[in-house]
N, CA, C and O of each residue as an XYZ file, in Angstrom:
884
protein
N     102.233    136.030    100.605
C     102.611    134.616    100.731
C     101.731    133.768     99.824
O     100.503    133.688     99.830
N     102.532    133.212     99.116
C     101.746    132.222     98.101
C     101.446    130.511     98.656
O     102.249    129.708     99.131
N     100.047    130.372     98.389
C      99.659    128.746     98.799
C      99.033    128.063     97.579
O      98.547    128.534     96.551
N      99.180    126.913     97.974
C      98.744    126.127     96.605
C      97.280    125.090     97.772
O      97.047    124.464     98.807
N      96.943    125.440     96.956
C      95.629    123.979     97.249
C      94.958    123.128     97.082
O      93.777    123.301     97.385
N      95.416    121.680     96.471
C      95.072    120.087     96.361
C      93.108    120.328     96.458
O      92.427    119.587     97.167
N      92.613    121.247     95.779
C      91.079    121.411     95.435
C      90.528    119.872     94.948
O      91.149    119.040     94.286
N      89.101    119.776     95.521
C      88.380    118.675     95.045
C      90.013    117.347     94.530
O      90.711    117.307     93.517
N      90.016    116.554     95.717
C      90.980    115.752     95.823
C      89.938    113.996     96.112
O      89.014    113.645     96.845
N      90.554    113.531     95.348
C      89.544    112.462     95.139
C      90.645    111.052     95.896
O      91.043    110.098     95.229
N      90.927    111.246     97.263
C      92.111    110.198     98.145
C      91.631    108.965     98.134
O      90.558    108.433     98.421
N      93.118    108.483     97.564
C      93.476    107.017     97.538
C      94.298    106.968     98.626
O      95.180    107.816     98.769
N      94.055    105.714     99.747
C      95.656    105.359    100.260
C      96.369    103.972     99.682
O      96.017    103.392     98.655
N      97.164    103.675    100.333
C      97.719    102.395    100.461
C      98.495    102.196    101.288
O      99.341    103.062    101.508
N      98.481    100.973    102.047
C      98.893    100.286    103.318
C      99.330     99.333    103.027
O      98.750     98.361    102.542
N     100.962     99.523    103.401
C     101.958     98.536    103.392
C     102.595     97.808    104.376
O     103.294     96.796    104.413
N     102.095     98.721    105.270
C     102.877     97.792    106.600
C     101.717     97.290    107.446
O     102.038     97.208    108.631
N     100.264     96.871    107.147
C      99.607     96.208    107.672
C      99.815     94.837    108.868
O     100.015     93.705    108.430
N      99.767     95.003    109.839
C     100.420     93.866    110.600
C     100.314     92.510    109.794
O      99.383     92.285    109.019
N     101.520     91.476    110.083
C     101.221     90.297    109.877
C     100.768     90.000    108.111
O     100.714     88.962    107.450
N     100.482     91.515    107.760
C     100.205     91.164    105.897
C     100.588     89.867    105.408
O      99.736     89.057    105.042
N     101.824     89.621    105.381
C     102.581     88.647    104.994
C     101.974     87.393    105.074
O     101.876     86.654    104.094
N     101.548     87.104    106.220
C     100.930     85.560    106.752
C      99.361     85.869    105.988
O      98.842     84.973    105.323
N      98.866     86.849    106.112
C      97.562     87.309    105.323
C      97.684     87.039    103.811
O      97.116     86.019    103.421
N      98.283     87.729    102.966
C      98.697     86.884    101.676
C      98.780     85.686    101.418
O      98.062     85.299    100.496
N      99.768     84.545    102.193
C      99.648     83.631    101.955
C      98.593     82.311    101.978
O      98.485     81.264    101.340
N      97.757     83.087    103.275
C      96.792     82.353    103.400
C      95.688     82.876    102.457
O      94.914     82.053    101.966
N      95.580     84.000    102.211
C      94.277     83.840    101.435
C      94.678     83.449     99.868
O      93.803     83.163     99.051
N      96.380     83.472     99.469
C      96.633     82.873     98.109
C      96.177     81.384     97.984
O      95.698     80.910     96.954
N      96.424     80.551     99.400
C      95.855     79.086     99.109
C      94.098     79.160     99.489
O      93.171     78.474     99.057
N      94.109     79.850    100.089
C      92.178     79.991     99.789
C      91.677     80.337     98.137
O      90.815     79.694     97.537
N      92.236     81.193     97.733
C      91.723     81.157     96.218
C      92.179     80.444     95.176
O      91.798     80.498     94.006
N      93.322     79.525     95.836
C      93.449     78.246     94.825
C      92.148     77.078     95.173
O      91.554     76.440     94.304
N      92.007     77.031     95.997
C      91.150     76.215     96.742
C      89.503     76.684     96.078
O      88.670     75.858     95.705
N      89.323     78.115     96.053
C      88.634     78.377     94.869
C      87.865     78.144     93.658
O      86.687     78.071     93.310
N      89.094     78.055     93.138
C      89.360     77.742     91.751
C      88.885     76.401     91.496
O      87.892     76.102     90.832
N      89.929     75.381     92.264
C      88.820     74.267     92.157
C      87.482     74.006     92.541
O      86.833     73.384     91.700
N      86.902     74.313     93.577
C      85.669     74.929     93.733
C      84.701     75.010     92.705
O      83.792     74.214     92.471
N      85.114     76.482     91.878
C      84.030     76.749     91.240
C      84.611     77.126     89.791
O      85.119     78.161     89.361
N      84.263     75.551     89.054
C      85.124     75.625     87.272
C      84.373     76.385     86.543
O      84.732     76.667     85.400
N      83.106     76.893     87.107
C      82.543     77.881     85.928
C      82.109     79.183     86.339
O      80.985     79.683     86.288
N      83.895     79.940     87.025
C      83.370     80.852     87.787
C      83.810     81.847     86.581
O      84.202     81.348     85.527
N      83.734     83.470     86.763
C      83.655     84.260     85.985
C      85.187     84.260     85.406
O      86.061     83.511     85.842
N      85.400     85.311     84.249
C      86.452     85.452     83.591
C      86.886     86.611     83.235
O      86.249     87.294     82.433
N      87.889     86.966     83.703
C      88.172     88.283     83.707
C      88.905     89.339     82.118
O      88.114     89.778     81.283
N      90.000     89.508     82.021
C      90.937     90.186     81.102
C      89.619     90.597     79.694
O      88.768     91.455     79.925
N      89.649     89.953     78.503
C      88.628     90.200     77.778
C      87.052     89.972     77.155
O      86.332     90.335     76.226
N      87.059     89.154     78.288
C      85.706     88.436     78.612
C      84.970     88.745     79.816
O      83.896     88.262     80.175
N      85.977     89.966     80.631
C      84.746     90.661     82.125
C      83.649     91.168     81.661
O      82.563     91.081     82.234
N      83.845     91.723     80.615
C      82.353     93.063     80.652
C      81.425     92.528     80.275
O      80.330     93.087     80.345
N      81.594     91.017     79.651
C      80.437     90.503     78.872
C      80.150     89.576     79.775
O      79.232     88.809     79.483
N      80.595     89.462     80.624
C      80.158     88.558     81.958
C      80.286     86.996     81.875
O      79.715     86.224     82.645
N      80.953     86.701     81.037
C      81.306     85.612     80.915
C      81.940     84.512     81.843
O      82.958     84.717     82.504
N      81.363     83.527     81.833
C      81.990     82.447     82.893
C      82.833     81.132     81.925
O      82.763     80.874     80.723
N      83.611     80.492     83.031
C      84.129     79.149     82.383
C      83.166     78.320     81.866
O      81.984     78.298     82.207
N      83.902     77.377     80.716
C      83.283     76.207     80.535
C      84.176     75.385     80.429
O      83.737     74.403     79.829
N      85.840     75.203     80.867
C      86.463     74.846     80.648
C      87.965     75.236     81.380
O      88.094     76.455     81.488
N      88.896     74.601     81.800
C      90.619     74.867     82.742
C      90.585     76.098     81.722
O      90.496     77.265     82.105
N      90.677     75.661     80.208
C      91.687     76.330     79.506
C      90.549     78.256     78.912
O      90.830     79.316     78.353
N      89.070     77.472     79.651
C      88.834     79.559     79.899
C      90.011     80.081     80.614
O      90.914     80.821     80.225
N      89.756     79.443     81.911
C      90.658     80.545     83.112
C      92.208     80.390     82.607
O      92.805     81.456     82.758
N      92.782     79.660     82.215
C      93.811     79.928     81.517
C      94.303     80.764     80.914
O      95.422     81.275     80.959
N      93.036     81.001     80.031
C      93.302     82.044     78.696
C      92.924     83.610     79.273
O      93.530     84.659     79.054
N      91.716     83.379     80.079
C      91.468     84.547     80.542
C      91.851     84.900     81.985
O      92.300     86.027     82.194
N      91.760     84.336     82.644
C      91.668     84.497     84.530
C      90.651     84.151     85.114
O      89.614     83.860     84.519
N      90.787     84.129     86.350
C      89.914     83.965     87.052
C      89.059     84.776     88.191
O      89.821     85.519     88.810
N      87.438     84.874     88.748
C      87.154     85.824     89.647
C      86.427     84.566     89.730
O      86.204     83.642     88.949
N      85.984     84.973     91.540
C      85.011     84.334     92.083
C      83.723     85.474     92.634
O      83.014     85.233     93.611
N      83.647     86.305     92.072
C      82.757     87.665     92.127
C      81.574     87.061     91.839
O      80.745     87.546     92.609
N      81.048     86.231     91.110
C      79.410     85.357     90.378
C      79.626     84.511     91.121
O      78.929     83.584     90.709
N      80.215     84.138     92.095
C      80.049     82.653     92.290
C      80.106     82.711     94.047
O      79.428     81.893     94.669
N      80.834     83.582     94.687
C      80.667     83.394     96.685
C      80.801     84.757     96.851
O      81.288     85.576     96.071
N      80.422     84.886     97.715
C      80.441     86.391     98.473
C      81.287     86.041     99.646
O      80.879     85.247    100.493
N      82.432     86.601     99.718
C      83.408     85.596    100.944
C      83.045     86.436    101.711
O      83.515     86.134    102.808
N      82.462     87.347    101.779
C      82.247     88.101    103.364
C      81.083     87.265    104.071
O      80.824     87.396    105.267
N      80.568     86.599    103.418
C      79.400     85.409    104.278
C      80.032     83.962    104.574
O      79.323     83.076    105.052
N      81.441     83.741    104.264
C      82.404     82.720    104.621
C      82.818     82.414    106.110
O      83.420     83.426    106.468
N      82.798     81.782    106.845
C      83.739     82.026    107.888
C      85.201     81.831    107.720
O      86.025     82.459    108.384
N      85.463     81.076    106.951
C      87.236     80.831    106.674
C      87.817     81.779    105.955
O      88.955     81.761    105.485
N      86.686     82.946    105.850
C      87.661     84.027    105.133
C      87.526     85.292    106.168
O      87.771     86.464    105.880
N      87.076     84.789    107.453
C      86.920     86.333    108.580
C      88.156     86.929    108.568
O      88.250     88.149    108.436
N      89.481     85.953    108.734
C      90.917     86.799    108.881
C      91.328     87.938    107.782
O      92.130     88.859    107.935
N      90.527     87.602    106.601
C      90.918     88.800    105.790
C      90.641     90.157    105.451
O      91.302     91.157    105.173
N      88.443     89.596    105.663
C      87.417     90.351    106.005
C      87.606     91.154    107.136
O      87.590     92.373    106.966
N      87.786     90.690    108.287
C      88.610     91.567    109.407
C      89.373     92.545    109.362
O      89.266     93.627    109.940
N      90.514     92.011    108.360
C      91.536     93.236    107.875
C      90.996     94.319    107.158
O      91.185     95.508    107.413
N      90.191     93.766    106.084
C      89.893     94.683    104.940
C      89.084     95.482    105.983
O      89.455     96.638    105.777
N      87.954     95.520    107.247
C      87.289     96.241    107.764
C      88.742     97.441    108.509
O      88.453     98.638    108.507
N      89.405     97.257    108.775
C      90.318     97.551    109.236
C      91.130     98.315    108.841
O      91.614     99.119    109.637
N      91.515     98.300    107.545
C      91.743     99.555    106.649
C      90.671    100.284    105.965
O      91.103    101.386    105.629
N      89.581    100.133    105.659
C      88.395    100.876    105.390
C      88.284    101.741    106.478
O      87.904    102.894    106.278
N      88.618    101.272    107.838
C      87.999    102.217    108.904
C      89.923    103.428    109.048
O      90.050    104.493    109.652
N      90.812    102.805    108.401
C      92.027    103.871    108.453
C      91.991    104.956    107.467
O      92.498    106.072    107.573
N      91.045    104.267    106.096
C      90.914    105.233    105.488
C      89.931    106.649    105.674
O      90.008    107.766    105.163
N      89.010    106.060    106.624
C      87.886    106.810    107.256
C      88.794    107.886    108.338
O      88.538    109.087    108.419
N      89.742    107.289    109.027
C      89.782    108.398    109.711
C      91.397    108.913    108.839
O      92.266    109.243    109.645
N      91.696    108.970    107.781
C      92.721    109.526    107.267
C      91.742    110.674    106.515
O      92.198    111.814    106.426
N      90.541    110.417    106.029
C      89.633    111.525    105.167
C      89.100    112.412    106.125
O      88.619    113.470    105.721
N      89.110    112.035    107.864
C      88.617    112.795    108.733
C      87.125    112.191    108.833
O      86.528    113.156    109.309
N      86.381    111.399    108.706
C      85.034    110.515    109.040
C      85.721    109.344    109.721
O      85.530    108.218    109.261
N      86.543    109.525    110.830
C      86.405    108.251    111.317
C      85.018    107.541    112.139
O      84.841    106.402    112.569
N      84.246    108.620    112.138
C      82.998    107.934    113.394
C      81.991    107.491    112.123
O      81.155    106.667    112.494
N      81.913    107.775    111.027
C      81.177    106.993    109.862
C      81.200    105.557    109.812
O      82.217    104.867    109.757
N      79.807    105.084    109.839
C      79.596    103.336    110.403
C      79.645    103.257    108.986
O      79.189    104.014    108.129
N      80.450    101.924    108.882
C      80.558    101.449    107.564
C      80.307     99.647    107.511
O      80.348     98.856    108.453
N      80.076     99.415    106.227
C      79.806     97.822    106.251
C      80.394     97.206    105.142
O      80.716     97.944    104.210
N      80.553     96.283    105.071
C      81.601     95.456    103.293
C      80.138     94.519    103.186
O      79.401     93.750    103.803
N      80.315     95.117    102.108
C      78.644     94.806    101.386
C      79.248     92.829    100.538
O      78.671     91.757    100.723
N      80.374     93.060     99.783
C      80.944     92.043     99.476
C      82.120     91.701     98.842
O      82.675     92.598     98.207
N      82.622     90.615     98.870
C      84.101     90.340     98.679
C      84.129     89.180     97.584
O      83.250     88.355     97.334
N      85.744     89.396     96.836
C      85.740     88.240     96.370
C      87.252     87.880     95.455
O      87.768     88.820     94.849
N      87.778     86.776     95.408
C      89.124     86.585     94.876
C      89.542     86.873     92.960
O      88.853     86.679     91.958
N      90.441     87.207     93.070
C      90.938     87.323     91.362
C      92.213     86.609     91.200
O      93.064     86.827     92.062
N      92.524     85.714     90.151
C      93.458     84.983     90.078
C      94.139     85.234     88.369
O      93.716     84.756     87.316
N      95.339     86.173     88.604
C      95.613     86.216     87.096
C      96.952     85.618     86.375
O      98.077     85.711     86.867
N      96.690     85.076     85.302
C      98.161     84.824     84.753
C      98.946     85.533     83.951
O      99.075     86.732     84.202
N      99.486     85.081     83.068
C     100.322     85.942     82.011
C      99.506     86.603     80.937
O      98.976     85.818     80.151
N      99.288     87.925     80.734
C      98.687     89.316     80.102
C      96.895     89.454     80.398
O      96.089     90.165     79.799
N      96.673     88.545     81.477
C      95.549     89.026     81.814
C      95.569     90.030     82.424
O      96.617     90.537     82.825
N      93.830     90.765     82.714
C      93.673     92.211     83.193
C      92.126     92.342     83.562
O      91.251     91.485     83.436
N      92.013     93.760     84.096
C      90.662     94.148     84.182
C      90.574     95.343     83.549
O      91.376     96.265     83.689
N      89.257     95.344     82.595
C      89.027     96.744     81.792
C      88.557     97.821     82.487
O      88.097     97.670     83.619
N      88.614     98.948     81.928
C      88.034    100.141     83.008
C      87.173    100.018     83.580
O      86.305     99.553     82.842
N      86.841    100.147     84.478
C      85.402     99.826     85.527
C      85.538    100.743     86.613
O      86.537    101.299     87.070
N      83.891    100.807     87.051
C      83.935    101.286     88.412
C      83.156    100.100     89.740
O      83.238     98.875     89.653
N      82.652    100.627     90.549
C      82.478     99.834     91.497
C      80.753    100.424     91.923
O      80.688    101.257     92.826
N      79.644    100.038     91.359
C      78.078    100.980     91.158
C      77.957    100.635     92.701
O      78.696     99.763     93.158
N      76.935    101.374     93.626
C      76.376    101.237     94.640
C      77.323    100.808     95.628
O      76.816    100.191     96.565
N      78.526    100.967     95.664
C      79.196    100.869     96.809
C      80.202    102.662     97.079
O      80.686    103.305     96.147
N      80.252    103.011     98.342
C      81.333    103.959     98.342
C      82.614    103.987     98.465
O      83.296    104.953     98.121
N      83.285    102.417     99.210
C      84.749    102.746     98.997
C      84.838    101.051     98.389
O      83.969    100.186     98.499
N      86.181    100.944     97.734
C      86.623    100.055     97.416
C      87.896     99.526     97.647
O      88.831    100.266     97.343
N      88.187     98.328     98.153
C      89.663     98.231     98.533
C      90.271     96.519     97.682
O      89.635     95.480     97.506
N      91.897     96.912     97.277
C      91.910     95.353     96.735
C      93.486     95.122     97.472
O      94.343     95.995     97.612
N      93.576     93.666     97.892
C      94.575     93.272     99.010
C      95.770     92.327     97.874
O      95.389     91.315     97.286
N      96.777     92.712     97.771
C      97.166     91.664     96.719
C      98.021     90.687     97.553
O      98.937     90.849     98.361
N      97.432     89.701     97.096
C      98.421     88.208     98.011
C      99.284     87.805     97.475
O     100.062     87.209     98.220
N      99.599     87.840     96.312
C     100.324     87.859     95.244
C     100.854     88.531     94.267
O     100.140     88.469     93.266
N     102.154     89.379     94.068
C     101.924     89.999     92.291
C     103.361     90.396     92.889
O     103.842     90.584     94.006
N     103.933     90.432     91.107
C     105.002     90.176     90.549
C     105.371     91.759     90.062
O     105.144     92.209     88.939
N     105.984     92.475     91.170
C     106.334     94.069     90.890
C     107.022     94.334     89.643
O     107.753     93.519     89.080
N     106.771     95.459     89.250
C     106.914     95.908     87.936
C     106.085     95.756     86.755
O     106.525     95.793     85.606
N     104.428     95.523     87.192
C     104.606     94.594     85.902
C     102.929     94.893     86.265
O     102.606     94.651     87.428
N     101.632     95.510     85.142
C     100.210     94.831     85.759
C     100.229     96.380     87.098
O     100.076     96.224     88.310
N     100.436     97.618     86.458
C      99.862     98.795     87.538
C      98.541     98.835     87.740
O      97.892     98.112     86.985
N      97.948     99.455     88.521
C      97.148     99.843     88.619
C      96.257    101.229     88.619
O      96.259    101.972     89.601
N      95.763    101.411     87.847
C      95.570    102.498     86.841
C      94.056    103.680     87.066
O      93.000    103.601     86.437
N      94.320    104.454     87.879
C      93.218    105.370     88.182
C      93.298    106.509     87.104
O      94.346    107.011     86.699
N      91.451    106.988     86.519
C      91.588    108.238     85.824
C      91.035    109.128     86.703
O      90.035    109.013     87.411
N      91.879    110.111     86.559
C      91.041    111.214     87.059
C      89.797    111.834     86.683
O      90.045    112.710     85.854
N      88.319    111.744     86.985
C      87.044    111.419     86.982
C      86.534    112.943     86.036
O      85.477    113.056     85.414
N      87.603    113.974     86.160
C      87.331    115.283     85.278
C      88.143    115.384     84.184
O      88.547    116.517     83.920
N      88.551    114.289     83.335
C      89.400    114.198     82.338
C      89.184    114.646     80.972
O      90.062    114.821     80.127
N      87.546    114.869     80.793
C      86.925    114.796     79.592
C      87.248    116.526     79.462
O      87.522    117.097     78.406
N      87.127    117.246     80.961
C      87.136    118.262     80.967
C      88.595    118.569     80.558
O      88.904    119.024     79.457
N      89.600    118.230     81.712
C      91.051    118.692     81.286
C      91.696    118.595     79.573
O      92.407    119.381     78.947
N      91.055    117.200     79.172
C      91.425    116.709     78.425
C      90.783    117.896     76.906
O      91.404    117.982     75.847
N      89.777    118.483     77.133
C      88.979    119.981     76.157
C      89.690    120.634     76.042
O      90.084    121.051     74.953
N      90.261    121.076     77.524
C      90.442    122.477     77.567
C      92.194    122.815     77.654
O      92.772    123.869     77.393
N      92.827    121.341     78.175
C      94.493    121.288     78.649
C      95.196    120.314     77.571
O      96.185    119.782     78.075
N      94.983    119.945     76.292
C      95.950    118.906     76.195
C      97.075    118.795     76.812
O      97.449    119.735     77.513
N      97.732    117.817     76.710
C      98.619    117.376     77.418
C     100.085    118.365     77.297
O     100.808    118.670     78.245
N     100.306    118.813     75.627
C     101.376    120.104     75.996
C     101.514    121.161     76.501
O     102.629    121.676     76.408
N     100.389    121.916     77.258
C     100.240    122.561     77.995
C      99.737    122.452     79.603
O      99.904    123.376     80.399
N      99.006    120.995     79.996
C      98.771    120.328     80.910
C      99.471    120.453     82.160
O     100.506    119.796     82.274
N      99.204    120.968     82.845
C      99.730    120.688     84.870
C      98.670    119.779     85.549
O      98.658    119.551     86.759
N      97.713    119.242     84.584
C      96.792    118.316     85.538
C      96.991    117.244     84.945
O      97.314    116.988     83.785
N      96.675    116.345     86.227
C      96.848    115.013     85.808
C      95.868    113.713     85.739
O      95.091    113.332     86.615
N      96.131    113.097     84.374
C      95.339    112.581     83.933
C      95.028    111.405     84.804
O      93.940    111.343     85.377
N      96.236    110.156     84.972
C      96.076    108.935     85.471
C      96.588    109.061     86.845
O      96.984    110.130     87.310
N      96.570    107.897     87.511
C      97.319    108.058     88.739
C      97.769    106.370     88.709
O      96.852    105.599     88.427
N      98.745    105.939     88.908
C      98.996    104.656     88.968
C      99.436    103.942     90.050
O     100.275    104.574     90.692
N      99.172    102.816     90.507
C      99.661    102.223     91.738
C     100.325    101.221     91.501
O      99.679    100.638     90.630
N     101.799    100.262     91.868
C     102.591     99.695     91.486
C     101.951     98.397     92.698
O     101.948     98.548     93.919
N     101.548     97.405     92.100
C     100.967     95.882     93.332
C     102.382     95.874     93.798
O     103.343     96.369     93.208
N     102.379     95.215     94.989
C     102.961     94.161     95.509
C     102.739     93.249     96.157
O     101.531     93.049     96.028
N     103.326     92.226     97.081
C     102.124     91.278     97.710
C     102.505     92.405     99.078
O     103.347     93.280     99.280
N     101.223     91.732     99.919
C     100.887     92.653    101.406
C     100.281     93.712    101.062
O      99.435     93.898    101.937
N     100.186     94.895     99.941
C      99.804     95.957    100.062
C      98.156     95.866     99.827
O      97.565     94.976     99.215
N      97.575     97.034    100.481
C      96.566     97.087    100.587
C      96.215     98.402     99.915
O      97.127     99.225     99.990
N      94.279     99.126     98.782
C      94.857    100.160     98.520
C      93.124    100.330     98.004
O      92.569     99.727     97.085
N      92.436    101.535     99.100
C      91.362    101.794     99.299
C      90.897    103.057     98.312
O      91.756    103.631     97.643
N      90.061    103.300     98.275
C      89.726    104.604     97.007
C      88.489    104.519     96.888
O      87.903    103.472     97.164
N      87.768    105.766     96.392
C      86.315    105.809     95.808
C      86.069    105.274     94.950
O      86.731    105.196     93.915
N      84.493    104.512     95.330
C      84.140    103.569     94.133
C      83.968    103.756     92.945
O      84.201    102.986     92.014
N      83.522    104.865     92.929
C      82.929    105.620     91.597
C      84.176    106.116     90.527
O      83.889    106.434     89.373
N      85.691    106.152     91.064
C      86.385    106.197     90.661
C      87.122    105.130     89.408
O      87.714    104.083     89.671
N      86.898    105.734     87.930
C      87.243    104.493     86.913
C      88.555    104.160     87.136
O      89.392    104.929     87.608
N      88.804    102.675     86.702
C      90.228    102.444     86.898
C      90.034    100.732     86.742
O      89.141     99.951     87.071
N      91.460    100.578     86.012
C      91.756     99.160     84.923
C      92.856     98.792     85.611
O      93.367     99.687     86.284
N      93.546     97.349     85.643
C      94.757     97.044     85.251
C      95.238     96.632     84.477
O      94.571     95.930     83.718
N      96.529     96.805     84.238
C      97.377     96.528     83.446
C      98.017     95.558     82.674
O      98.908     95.125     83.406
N      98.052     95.085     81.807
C      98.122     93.368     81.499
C      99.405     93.015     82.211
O     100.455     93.635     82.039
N      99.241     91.833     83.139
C     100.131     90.777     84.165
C     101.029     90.240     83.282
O     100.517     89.510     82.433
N     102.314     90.396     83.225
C     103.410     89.972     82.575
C     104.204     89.177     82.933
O     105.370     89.356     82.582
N     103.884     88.078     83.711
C     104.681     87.219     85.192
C     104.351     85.905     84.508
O     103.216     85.885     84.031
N     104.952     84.984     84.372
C     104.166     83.479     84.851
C     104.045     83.103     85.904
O     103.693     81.947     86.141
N     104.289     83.928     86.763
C     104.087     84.071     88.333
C     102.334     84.237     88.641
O     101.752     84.981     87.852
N     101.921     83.916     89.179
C     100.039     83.673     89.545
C     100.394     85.695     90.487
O     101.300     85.995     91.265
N      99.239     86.606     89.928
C      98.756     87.312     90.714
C      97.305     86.972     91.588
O      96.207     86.577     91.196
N      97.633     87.187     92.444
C      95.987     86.954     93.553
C      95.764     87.968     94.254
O      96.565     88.412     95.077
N      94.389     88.559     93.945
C      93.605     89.670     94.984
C      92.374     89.633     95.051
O      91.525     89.330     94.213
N      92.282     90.095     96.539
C      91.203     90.113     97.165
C      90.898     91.421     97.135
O      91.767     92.269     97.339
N      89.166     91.848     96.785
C      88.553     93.010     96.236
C      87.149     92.799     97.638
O      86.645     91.717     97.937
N      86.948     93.577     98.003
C      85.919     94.419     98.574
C      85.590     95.374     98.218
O      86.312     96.254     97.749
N      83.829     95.419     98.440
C      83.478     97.104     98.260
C      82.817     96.948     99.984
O      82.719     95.957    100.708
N      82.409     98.543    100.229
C      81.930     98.771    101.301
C      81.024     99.754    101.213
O      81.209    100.654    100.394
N      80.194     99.750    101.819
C      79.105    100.979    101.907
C      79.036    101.809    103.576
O      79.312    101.390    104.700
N      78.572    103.046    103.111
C      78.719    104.237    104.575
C      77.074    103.711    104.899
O      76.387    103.306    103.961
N      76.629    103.752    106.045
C      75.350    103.832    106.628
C      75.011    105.038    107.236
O      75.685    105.541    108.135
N      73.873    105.573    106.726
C      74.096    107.263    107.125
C      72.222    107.019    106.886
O      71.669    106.434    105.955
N      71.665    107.622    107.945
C      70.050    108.276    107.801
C      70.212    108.944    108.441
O      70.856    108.872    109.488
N      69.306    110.358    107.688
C      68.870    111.474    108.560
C      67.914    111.454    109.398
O      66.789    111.153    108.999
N      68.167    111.800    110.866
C      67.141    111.453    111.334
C      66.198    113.168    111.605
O      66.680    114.269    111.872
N      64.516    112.693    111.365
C      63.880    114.064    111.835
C      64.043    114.771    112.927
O      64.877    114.324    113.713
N      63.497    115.744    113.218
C      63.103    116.508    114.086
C      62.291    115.312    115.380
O      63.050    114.886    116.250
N      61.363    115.027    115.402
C      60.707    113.829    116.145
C      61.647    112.433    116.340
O      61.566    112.007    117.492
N      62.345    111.796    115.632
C      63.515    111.300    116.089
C      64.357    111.477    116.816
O      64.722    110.573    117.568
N      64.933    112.704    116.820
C      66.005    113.086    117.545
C      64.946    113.475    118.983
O      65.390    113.863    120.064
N      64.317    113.381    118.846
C      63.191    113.871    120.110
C      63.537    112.946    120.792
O      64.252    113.192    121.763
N      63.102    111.446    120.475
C      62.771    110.235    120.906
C      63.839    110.052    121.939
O      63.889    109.013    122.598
């Protein structure tokens, strides 16, 4: 009898039928307009993220987008608990979908992205956090995937080109609004330039596991 086996599997989920999502989107889409005015010299995303660049001007975030990542940590907000709540909430589904559901976990920090027409985020990962989750309140399907590499590519990519290839390189996730969509931090991954004049909005958390070993004399105690 022949078996196949999904070896060293690096799980993403995504959650679509999150209760109430719907009312969750909308409210946190007018929280990060609310944002925006807020804070005019907050960071800038599509080709000006990596260099860390902030506004000096409407027509930055225009040209580029918008993050409020340099500028609030909404998990220290109270008007943003309803979302923070959630996001704890699928972090802890993804915990027990990997089988660690009793792993104490914490959202280290949060924060909004506001994109327009062919903005994006360049490959990145997520340093010192272990899971990462982004909630979209907004986005215009078809259009702006979301784009995971598989973290052993350099390898496949030596030894498999692609005409002989059964492994796979990218993995892509299609936004919509309500969906929710958790994964390892360490895992690289970009999106796709936003093709809408439609506003995309998401909310990004990372989270960290809390784990000490305790000694021999500890466990005594």
């Amino acid at each position: 009898m022949s078996k196949i086996f999904q070896a060293f599997s690096h799980p993403i989920i995504t959650v679509d039928d999150y209760p109430g999502a719907d009312v969750l989107a909308d409210r946190f889409y007018e929280k990060s307009m609310q944002l925006m005015k807020d804070f005019p010299n907050a960071g800038l995303i599509s080709d000006a993220w990596h260099s860390g660049r902030r506004a000096s001007s409407p027509e930055d975030i225009k040209q580029h987008g918008f993050t409020s990542y340099y500028s609030e940590n909404l998990t220290r907000l109270e008007e943003f608990d309803f979302i923070n709540k959630a996001a704890v909430a699928v972090f802890e589904q993804y915990l027990r979908v990997v089988g660690k559901a009793d792993a104490p976990i914490r959202v280290g920090n949060a924060w909004s992205s506001v994109y327009g027409r062919g903005h994006y985020i360049p490959e990145h990962t997520h340093p010192l956090s272990h899971l990462s989750l982004v909630f979209y309140a907004a986005a215009t399907e078809g259009t702006g995937q979301l784009v995971f590499e598989n973290p052993a590519i350099a390898n496949f990519q030596h030894f498999y080109p692609p005409e002989i290839s059964w492994l796979r390189y990218h993995f892509s996730v299609q936004p919509k609004k309500g969906l929710f969509v958790v994964f390892p931090s360490y895992l690289v991954h970009n999106t796709e330039p936003h093709q809408s004049d439609a506003l995309r909005v998401i909310y990004s958390a990372n989270a960290q596991l809390e784990f000490s070993k305790l000694t021999d004399a500890e466990r005594g105690q």
